[in-house]
N, C-alpha and C positions, 0 to 999 in steps of 0.2 A: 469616791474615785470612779473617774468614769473608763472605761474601758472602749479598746478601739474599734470593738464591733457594736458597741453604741452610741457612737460619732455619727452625725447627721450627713447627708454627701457635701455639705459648704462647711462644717468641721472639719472633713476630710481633705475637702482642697486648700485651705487655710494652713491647715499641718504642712502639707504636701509645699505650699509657695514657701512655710518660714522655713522651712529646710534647706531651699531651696536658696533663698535670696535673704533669709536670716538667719545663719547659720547658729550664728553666739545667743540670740535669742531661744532657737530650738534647743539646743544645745543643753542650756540656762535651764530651761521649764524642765527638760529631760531628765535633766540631772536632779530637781529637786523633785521629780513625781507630780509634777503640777500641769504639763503638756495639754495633756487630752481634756481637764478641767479648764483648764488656760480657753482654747477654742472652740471649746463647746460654747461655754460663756459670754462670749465674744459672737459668736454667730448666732446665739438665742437674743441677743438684744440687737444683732442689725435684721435677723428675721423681723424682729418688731416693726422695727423704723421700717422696714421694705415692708411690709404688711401695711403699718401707713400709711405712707406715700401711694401703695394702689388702691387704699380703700379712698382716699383723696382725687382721683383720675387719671392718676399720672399711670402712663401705660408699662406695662413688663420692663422693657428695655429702659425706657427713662429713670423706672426707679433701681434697676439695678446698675444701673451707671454712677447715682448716686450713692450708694452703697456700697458698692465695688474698692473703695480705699480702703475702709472698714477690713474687707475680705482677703485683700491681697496688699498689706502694707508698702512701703516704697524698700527696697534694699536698704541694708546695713552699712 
């Protein structure tokens, strides 16, 4: 179980947007103890893919544009 002072800062803002614009989904993970493993998880494999993409050319912003759904899903 991962704990909230060993959330990466794109864990952190992950948390912060479903709270935000996904309430039932926070809510959901919170409730079962799954939250912080939920976005960790989630942001260790789009670090991947953004790692990637820059090891490929694509510059900082392009690939984190691409990434970027991943990070901040659409509203509930």
């Amino acid at each position: 179980m991962i704990t909230d002072r060993q959330l990466t800062p794109w864990a952190n803002l992950l948390k912060v947007h479903l709270k935000e614009f996904r309430p039932k989904q926070y809510h959901d993970l919170l409730k079962a103890g799954t939250l912080n493993d939920h976005v960790q998880e989630i942001v260790d494999r789009v670090e991947i893919e953004f790692s990637n993409l820059r090891d490929h050319g694509l510059a900082y912003d392009q690939a984190y544009e691409m990434i970027q759904e991943q990070l901040y899903p659409k509203p509930e």
